[in-house]
KEDO-847593 format. One record per residue: residue number from 1; residue in three letters; x, y, z negated of N, C-alpha, C in turn. Coordinates in steps of 0.001 Angstrom, whole numbers. Layout:
// KEDO-847593
<node resi="NUM" resn="ALA" n_x="X" n_y="Y" n_z="Z" ca_x="X" ca_y="Y" ca_z="Z" c_x="X" c_y="Y" c_z="Z"/>
...
***
This chain:
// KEDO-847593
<node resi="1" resn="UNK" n_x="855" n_y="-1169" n_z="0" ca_x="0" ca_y="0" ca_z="0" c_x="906" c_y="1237" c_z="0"/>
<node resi="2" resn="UNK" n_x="643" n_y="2297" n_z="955" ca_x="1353" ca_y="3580" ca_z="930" c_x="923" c_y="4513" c_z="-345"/>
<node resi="3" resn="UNK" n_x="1755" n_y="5288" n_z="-317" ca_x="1567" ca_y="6251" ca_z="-1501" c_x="57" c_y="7334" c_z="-1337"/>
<node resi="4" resn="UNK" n_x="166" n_y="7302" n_z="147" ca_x="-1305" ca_y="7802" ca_z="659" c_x="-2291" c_y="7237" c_z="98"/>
<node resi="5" resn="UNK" n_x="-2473" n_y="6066" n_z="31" ca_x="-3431" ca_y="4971" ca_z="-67" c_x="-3835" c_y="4586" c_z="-1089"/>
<node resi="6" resn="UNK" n_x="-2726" n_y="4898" n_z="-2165" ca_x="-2238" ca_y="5177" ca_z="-3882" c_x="-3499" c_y="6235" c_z="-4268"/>
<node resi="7" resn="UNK" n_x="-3004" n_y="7259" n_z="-3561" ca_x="-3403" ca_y="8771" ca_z="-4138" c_x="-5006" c_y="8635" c_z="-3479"/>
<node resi="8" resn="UNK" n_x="-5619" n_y="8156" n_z="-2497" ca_x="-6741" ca_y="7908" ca_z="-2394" c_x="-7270" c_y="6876" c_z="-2902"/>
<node resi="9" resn="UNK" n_x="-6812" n_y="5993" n_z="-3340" ca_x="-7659" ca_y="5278" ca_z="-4501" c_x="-7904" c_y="5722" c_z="-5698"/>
<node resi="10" resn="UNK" n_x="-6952" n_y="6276" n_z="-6323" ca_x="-6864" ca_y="7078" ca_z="-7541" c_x="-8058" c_y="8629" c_z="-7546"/>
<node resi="11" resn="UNK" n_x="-8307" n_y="8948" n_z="-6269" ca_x="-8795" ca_y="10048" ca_z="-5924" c_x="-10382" c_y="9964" c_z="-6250"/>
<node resi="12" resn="UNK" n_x="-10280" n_y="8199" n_z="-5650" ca_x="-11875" ca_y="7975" ca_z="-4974" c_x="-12485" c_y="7676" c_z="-6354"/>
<node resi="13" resn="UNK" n_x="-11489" n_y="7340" n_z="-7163" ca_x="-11646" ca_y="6418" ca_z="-8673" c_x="-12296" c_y="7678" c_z="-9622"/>
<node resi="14" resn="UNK" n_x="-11631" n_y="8705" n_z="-9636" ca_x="-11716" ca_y="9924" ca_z="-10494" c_x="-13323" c_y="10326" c_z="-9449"/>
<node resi="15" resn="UNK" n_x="-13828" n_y="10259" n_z="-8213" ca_x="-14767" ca_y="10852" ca_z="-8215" c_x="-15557" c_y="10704" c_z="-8360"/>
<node resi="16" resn="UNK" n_x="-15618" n_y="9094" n_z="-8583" ca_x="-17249" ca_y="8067" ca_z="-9177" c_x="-16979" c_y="8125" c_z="-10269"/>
<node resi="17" resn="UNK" n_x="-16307" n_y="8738" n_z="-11356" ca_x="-16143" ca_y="8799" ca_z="-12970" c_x="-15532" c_y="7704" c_z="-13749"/>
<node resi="18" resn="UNK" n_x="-14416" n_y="7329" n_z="-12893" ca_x="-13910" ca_y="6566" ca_z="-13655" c_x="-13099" c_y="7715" c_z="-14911"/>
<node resi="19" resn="UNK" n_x="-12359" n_y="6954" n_z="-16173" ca_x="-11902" ca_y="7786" ca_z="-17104" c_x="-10100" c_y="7909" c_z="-16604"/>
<node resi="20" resn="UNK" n_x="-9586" n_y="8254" n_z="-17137" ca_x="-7898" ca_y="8291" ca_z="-16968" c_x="-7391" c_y="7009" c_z="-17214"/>
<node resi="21" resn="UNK" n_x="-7842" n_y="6428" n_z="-18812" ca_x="-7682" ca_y="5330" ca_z="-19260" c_x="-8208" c_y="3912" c_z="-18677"/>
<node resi="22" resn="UNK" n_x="-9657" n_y="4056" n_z="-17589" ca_x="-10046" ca_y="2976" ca_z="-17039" c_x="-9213" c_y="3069" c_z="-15543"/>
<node resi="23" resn="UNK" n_x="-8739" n_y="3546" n_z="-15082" ca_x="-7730" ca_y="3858" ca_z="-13722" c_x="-6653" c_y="3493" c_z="-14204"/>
<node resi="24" resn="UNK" n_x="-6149" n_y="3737" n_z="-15598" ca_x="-4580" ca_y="3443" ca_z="-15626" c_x="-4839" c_y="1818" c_z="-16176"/>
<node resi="25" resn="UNK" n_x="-5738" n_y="1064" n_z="-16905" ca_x="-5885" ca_y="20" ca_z="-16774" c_x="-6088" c_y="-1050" c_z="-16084"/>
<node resi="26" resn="UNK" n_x="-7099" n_y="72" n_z="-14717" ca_x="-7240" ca_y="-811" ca_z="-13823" c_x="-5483" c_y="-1297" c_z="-12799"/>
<node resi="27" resn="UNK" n_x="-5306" n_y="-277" n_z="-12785" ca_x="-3696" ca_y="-458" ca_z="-12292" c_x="-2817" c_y="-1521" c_z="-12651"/>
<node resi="28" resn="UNK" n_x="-2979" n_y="-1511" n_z="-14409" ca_x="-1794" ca_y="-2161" ca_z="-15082" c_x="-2652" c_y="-3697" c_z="-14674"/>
<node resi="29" resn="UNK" n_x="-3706" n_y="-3931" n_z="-14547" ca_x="-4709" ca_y="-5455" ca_z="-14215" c_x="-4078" c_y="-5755" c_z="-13001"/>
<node resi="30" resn="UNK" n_x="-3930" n_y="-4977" n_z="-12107" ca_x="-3680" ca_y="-5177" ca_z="-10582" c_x="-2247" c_y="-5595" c_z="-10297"/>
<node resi="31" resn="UNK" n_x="-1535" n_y="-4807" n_z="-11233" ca_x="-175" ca_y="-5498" ca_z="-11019" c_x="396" c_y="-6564" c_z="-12225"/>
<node resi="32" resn="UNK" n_x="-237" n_y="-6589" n_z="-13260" ca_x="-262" ca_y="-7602" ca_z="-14162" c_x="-1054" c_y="-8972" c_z="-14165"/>
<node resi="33" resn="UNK" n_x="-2394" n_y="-8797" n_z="-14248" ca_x="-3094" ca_y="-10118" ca_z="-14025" c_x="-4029" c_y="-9873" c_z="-15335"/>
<node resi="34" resn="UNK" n_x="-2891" n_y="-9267" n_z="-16238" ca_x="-3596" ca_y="-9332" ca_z="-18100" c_x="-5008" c_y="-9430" c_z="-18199"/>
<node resi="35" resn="UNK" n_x="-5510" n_y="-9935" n_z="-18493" ca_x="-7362" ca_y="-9897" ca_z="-19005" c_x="-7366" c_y="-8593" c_z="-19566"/>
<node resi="36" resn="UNK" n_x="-6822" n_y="-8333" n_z="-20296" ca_x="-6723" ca_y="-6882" ca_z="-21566" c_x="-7069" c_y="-6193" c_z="-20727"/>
<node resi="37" resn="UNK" n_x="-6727" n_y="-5997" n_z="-19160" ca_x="-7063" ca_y="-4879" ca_z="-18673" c_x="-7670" c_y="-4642" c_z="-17522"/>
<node resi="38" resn="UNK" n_x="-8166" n_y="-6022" n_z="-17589" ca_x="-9857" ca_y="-6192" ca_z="-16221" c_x="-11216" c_y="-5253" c_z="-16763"/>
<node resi="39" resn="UNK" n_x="-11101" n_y="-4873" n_z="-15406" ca_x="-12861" ca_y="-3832" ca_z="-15736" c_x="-13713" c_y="-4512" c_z="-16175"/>
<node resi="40" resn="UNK" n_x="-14450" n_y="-3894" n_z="-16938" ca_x="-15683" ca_y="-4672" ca_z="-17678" c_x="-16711" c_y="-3550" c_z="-17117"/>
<node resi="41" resn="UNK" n_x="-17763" n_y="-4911" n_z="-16529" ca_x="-18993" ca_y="-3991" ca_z="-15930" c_x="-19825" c_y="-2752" c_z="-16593"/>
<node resi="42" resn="UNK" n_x="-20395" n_y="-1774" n_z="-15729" ca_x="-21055" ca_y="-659" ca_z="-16607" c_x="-22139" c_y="-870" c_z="-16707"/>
<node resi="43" resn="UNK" n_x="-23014" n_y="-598" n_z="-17833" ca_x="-24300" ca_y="-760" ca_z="-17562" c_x="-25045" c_y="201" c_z="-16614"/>
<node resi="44" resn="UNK" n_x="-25875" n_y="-277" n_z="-15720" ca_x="-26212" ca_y="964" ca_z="-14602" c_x="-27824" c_y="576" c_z="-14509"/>
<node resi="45" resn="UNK" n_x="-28744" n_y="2017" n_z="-14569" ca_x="-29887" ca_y="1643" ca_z="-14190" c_x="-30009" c_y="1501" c_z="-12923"/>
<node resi="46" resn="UNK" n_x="-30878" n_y="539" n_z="-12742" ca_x="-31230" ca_y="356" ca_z="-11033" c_x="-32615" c_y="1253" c_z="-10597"/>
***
């Protein structure tokens, strides 16, 4: 993945509300594997 591709995921992440802390977790999941830091679903009304 380019650094472009970086900065637009991170971009797209911050504009659907993800937090700082659920982006930098999701990251550390992606290149780790750790459970500790898999997204856990939101509750969403339908």
């Amino acid at each position: 993945m380019s650094i472009t591709e970086v900065a637009r995921l991170l971009s797209g992440l911050r504009a659907v509300g993800w937090t700082e802390k659920e982006i930098n977790d999701f990251v550390l999941y992606i290149e780790s594997g750790e459970e500790q830091y898999k997204p856990k679903p939101r509750n969403q009304k339908n």
